[in-house]
C-alpha positions as CSV (number, residue, x, y, z in Angstrom):
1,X,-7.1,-9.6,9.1
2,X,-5.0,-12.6,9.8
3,X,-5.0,-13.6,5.8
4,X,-4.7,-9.7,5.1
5,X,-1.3,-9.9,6.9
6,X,-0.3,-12.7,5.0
7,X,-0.9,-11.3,1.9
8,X,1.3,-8.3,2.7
9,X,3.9,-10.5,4.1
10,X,4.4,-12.5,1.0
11,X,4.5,-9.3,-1.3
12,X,6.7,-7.6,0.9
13,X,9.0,-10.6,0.6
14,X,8.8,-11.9,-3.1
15,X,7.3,-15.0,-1.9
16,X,4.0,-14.3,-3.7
17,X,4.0,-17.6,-5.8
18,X,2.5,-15.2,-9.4
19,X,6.3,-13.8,-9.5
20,X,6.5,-16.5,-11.7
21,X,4.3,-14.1,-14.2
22,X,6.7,-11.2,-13.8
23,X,7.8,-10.2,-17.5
24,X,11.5,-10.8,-18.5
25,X,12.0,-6.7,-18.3
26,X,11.6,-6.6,-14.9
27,X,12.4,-9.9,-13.3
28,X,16.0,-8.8,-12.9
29,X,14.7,-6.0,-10.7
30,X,12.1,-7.5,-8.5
31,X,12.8,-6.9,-5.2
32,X,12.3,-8.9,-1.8
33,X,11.9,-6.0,0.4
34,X,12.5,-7.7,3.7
35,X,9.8,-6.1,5.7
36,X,7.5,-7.9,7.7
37,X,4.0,-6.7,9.0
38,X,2.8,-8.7,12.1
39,X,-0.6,-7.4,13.9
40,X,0.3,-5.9,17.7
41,X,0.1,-8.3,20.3
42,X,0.9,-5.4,23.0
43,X,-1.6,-2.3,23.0
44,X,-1.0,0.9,23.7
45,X,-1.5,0.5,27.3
46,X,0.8,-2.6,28.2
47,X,-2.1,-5.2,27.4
48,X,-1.8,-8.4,25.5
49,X,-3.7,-8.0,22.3
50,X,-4.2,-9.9,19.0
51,X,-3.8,-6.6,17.8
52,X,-7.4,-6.0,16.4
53,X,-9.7,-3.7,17.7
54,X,-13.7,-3.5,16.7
55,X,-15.6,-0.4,17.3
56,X,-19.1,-0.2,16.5
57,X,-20.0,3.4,14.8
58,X,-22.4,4.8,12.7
59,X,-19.1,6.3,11.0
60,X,-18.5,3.1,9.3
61,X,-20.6,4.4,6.5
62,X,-19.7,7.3,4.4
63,X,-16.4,7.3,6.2
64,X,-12.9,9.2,5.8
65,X,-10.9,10.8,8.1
66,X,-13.2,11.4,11.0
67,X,-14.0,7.3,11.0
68,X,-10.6,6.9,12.3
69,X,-11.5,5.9,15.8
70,X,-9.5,4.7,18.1
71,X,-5.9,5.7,17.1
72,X,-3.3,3.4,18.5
73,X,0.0,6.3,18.2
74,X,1.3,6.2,15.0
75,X,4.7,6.7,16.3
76,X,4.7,3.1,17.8
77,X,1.8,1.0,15.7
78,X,1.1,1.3,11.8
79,X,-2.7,1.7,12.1
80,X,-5.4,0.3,9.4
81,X,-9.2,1.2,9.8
82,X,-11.5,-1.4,7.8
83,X,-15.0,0.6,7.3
84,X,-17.9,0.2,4.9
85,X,-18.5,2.9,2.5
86,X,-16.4,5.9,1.6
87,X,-18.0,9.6,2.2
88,X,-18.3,11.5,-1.3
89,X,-15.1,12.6,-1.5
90,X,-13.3,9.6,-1.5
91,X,-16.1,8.3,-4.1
92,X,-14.2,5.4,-6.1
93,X,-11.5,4.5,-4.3
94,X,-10.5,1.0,-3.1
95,X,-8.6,2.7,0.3
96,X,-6.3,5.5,0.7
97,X,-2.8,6.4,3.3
98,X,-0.6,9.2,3.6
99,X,2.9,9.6,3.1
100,X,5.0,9.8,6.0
101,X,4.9,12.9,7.6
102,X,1.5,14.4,5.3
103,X,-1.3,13.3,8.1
104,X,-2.9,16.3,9.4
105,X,-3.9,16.0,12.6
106,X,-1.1,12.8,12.8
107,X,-3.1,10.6,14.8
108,X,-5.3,10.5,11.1
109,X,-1.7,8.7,9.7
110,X,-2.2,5.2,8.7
111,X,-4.6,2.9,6.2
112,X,-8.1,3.3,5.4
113,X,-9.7,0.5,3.2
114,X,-13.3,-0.7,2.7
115,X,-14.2,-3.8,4.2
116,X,-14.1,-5.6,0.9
117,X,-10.5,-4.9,-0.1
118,X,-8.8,-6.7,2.9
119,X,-7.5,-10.0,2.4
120,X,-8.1,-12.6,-0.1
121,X,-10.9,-14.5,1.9
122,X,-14.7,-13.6,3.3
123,X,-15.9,-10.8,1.7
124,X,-13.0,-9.9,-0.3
125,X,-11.2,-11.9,-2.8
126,X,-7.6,-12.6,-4.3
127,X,-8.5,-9.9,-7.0
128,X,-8.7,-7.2,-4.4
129,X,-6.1,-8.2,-2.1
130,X,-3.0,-6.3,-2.8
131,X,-4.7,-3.0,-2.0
132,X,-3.2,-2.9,1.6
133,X,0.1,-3.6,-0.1
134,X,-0.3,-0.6,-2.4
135,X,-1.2,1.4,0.1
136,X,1.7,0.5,2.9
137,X,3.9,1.4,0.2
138,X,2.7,4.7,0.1
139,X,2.6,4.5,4.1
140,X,6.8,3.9,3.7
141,X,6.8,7.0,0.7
142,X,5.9,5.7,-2.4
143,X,4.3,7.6,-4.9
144,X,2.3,6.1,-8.0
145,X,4.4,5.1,-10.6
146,X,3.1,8.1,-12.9
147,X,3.5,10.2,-9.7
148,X,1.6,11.8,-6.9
149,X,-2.0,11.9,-8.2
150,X,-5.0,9.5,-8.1
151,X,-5.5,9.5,-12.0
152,X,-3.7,7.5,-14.3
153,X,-3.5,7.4,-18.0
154,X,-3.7,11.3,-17.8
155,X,0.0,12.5,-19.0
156,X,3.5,10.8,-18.6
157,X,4.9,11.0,-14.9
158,X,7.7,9.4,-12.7
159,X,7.6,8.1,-9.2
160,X,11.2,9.1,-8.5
161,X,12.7,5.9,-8.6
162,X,15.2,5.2,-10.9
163,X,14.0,1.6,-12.0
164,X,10.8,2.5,-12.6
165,X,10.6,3.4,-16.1
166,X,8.5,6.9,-16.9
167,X,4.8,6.0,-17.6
168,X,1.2,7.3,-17.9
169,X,-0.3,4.7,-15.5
170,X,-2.3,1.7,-16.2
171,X,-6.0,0.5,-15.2
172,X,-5.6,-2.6,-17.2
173,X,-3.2,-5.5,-17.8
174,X,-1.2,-4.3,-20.7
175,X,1.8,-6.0,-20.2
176,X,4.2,-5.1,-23.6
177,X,2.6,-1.3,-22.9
178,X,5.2,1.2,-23.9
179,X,3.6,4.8,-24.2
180,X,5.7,7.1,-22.7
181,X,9.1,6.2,-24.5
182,X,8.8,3.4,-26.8
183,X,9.7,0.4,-27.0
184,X,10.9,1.3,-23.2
185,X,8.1,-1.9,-21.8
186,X,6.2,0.3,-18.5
187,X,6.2,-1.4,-14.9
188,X,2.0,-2.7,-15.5
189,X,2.6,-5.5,-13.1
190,X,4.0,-3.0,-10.1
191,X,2.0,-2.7,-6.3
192,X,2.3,0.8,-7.3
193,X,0.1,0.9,-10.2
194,X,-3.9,0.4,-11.0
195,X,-3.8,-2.0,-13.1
196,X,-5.0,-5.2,-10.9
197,X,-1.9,-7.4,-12.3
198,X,0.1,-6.4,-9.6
199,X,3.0,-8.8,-8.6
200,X,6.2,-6.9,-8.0
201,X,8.1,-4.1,-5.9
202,X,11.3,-3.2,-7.8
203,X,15.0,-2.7,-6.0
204,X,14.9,0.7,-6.5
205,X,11.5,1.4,-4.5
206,X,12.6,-1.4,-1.8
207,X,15.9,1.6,-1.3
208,X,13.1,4.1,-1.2
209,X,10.5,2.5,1.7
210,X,13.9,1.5,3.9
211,X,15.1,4.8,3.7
212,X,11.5,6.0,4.7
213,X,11.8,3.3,8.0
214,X,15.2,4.8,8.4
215,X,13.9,8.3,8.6
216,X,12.6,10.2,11.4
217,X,9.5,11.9,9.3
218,X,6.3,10.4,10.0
219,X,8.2,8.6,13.6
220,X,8.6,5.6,10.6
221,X,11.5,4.9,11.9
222,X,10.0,4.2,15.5
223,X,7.9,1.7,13.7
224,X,10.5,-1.4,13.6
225,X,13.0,-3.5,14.9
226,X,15.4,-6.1,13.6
């Protein structure tokens, strides 16, 4: 978890060193979005904690919502749940997180990833390792850069953010791809996309996750301090 923070931490702040592979289109606009993840080292109850918490359950397999034991409040702690498989309906995907405010019950609000997505070291790997990046940004409300749905490549969208050019998503590394308004070049290399070349938030979403932590929806804005 410790090299899972780190990871975050230098996304978060452009000081992931394959910036250098941003395409001239977009280097202009990549953002350091000055937020810093740190694990708790106070739980919920006043204790000193290195903010990681192991629970042995069958629920670790075939997991979703209901594996998410243990809530620390999501008003005070951004909670990620590490489990083995997915259940059916989750069949495919990497991890998943709500926007803020769209848990139902809240105490569900926060990351779920498989085991093998976290980090860059044990048994994930440097290919897999922006997934909790991708999926804080949707924690802080942002959408996929084709929009709200889990399928890219299915019909032009937008994300609502104004540097973020209009695009159908991407589950490869196409970086000259222009489909939706040629020769407009699409964000490929953006957290936000599928495409495994991820490298970059742009300004535009950096305005959008600080007004999230600025916001009282979701208690994001109880998450934080100077």
């Amino acid at each position: 978890m410790y090299d899972a923070i780190r990871v975050m931490n230098e996304d978060y702040s452009k000081r992931n060193a394959d910036t250098a592979a941003i395409v001239p289109s977009f280097q202009g606009i990549a953002a350091n979005c000055q937020i810093e993840f740190r694990l708790a080292n106070i739980d919920p109850q006043g204790n000193c904690t290195n903010g990681i918490d192991r629970v042995v359950s069958a629920l670790t397999n075939n997991a979703d919502d209901n594996a998410k034991l243990n809530p620390w409040p999501y008003q005070n702690y951004l909670n990620i749940w590490v489990i083995n498989t997915f259940s059916s309906a989750h069949s495919g995907a990497a991890a998943y997180a709500y926007y803020p405010g769209a848990a139902f019950p809240a105490n569900k609000d926060g990351i779920i990833s498989l085991y093998s997505y976290v980090g860059s070291i044990g048994a994930s790997n440097p290919f897999n390792a922006r997934t909790l990046t991708h999926e804080a940004g949707h924690c802080l409300n942002l959408a996929h850069v084709w929009g709200s749905t889990n399928q890219p490549g299915v019909a032009c969208g937008d994300d609502g953010v104004t540097d973020t050019p209009e695009t159908m998503g991407w589950t490869s590394c196409n970086l000259t791809g222009s489909i939706c308004n040629p020769p407009i070049i699409e964000n490929v290399q953006n957290y936000m996309e599928y495409s495994f070349c991820d490298v970059m938030f742009t300004e535009g979403q950096k305005t959008r996750m600080h007004a999230a932590l600025n916001s009282s929806v979701g208690s994001r804005s109880n998450l934080w301090t100077p």
